[in-house]
Structure formats: structure tokens, C-alpha cells
C-alpha positions as CSV (number, residue, x, y, z in Angstrom):
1,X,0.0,0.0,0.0
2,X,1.0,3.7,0.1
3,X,2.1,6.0,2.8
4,X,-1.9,5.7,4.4
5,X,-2.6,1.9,4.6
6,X,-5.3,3.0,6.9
7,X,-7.0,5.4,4.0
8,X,-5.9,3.1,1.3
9,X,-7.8,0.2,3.2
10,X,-10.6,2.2,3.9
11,X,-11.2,3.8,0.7
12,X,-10.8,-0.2,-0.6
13,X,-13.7,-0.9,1.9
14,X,-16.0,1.7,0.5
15,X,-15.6,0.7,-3.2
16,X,-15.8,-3.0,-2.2
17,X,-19.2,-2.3,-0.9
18,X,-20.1,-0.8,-4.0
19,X,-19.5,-3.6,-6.0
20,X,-15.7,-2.7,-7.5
21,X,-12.3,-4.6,-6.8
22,X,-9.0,-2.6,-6.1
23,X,-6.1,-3.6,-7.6
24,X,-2.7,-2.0,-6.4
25,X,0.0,-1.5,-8.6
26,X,3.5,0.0,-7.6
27,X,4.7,3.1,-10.3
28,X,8.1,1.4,-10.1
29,X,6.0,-1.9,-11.6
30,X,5.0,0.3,-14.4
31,X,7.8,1.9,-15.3
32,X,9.7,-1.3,-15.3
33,X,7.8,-3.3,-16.8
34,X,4.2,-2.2,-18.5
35,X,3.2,-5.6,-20.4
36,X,3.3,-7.6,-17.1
37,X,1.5,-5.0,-15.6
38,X,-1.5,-4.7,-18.4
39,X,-1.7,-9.2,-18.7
40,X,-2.2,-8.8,-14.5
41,X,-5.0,-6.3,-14.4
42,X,-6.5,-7.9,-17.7
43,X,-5.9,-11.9,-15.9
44,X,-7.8,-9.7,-13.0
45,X,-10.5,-8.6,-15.1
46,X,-11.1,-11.8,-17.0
47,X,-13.7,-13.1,-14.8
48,X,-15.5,-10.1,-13.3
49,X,-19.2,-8.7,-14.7
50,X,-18.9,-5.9,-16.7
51,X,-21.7,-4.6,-15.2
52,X,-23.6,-4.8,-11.9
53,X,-26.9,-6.7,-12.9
54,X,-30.5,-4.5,-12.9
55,X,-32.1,-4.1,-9.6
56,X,-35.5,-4.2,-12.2
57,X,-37.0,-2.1,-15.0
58,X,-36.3,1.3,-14.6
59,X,-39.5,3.7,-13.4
60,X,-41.6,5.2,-15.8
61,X,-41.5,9.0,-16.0
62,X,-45.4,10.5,-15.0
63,X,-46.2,7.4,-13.0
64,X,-46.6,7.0,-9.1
């Protein structure tokens, strides 16, 4: 993590609940070496949603 693990892992909390997966890259990682860094965060990606499903049809305007 950075210099705030606390924030950092806080932060990760709050977009956890909201349905999204942080991944944490050093700079040095992609400076050194991009290619290994795009192949991890697209292995990471592979297998997640691209969306978060419908709660239901969306409400009709004019309608209560």
C-alpha cells in the first residue's frame, strides 16, 4: 500500500461495498515493466461482470 494503509484500506472498503475490486500497482511496476502489468490487471478482469446486474426495469416518468 502507500504512505496511508489505513486510507488506502478504507477507501478499498467503501468501493468493495459498492461492487468494485481494487487492484494496487507500484509506479516502479509500471515503469519497469508495462506488459506484465496490463496481462495482470487484464488476468484480473477476466472473470469479473462488466456490469452490476439490474435491480428491475427502470421507473416510468409520469407514473406513481
Amino acid at each position: 500500500m502507500g504512505r496511508n494503509p489505513q486510507r488506502d484500506a478504507k477507501r478499498d472498503a467503501v468501493l468493495a461495498d459498492a461492487g468494485f475490486k481494487t487492484l494496487r500497482i507500484a509506479a516502479r511496476d509500471v515503469l519497469d515493466d508495462l506488459d506484465a502489468v496490463l496481462k495482470f490487471i487484464s488476468s484480473a478482469c477476466a472473470n469479473r461482470p462488466l456490469h452490476q446486474p439490474a435491480a428491475g426495469p427502470p421507473p416510468r416518468s409520469g407514473e406513481d
